[in-house]
N, C-alpha and C positions, 0 to 999 in steps of 0.2 A: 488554301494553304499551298505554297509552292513547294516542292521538292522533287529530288532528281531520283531516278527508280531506276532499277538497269532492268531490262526484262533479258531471258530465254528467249534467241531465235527464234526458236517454234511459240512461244508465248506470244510473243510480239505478231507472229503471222496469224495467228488465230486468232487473236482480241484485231486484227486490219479486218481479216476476215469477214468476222462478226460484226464491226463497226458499218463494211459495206453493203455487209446483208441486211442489217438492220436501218440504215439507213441514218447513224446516229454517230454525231462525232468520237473518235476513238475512247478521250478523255472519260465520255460517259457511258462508253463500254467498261474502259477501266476499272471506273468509282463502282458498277453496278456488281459487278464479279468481284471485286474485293468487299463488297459490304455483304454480299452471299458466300463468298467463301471463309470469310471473318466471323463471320455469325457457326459454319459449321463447324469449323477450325476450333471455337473457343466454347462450344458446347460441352458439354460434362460426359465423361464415359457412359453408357447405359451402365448400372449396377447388374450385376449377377445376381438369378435369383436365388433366394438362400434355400437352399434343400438338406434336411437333416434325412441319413438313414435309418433305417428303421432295422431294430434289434429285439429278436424275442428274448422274454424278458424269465418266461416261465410261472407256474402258478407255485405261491408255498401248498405243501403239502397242510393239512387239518383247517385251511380255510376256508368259507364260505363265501365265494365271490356272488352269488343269488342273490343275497339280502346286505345290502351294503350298511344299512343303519348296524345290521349286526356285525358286520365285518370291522366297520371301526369302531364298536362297544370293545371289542377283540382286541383290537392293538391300540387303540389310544386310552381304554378305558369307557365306563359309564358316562365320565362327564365331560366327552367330545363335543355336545350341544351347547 
């Protein structure tokens, strides 16, 4: 596909540059740095990773954290199974 593209001075000298170093007409310097910088460009943000703080919470008083079967006989009742 034809179309007309205006480059950055400095853009234009460094894709010459690169075309002479490389040994490779400009064109195909071009295409090669726009499909690499297109690809980074339209990449998804990395996500943040989720971190909750942590909050002491305190024990109740009169209960037995040791034996957990008893612990929720305690506050759910007998028939928590």
């Amino acid at each position: 596909m034809r179309t007309t593209l205006t480059l950055d001075p400095d853009v234009a000298a460094k894709a010459r540059r690169g075309a002479a170093k490389l040994g490779k007409p400009f064109k195909s310097v071009i295409n090669s740095a726009l499909r690499i910088g297109l690809d980074e460009v339209l990449k998804p943000a990395a996500a943040k990773p989720y971190r909750t703080k942590p909050r002491p919470m305190g024990l109740r008083p009169g209960l037995n954290y040791d034996n957990i079967g008893e612990l929720l006989a305690q506050i759910e009742g007998e028939d928590y199974r």
